[in-house]
MIPA-143868 format. One record per residue (C-alpha): residue number from 1; residue in three letters; x, y, z. Coordinates in steps of 0.25 Angstrom, whole numbers, plus 2048, in hexadecimal, padded with zeros to 3 digits. Example, Ala and Ser with C-alpha at 12.3 -4.5 7.8 and 13.67 -1.06 7.14 Angstrom:
<rs>
seq / type / X / Y / Z
1 / ALA / 831 / 7EE / 81F
2 / SER / 837 / 7FC / 81D
</rs>
This chain:
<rs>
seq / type / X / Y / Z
1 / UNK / 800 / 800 / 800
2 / UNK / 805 / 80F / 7FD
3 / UNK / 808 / 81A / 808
4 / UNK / 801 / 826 / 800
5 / UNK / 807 / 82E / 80B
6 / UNK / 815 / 827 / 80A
7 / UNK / 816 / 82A / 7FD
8 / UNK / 812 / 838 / 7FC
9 / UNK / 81C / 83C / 808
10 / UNK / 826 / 833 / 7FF
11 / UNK / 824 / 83C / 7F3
12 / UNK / 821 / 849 / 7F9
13 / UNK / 831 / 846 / 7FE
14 / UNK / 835 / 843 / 7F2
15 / UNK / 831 / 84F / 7EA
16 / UNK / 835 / 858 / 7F5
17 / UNK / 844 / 854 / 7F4
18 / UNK / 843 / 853 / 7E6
19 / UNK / 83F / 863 / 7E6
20 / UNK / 848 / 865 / 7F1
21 / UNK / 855 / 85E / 7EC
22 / UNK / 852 / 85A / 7DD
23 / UNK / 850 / 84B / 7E2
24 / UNK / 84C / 843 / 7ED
25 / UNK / 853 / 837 / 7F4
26 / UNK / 844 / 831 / 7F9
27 / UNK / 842 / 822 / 7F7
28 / UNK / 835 / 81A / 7F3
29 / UNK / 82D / 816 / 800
30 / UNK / 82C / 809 / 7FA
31 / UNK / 83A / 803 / 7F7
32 / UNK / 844 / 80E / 7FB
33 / UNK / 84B / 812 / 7EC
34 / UNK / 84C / 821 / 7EA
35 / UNK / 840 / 827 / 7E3
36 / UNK / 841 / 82F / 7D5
37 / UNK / 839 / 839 / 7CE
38 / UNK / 837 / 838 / 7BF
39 / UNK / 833 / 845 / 7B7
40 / UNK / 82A / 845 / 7AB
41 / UNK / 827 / 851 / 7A8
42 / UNK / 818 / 853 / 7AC
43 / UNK / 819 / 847 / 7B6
44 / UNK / 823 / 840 / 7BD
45 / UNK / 825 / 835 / 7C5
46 / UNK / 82B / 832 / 7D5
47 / UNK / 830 / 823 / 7D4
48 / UNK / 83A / 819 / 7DC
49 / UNK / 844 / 814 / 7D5
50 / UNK / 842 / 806 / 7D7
51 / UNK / 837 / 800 / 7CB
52 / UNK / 829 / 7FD / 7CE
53 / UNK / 82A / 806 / 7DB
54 / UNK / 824 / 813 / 7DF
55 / UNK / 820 / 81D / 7D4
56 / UNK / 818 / 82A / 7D4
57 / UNK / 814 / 831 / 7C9
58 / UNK / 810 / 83F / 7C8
59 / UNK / 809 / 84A / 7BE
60 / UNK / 809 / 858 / 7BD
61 / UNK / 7FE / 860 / 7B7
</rs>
């Protein structure tokens, strides 16, 4: 089962130091590797490292 909350506070960390820093050292909740943020333009994406783990996608308008 998902922590909604866990998550949130996982990635409200994550795009803090990557506004803060240019990059974050925050690792996925579920097996430890380091996240990544992947830009595509007009969306982009918050994923672990590790295949077939943790993956957010986001839109702007």
């Amino acid at each position: 089962m998902i922590d909604w909350e866990m998550m949130r506070k996982v990635l409200d960390k994550f795009f803090d130091d990557c506004a803060k820093y240019g990059k974050s050292d925050v690792k996925c909740p579920y097996c430890g590797t380091p996240l990544e943020c992947r830009d595509f333009g007009v969306s982009y994406e918050v994923r672990c490292q590790t295949p077939n783990c943790f993956r957010q996608g986001f839109r702007g308008i």
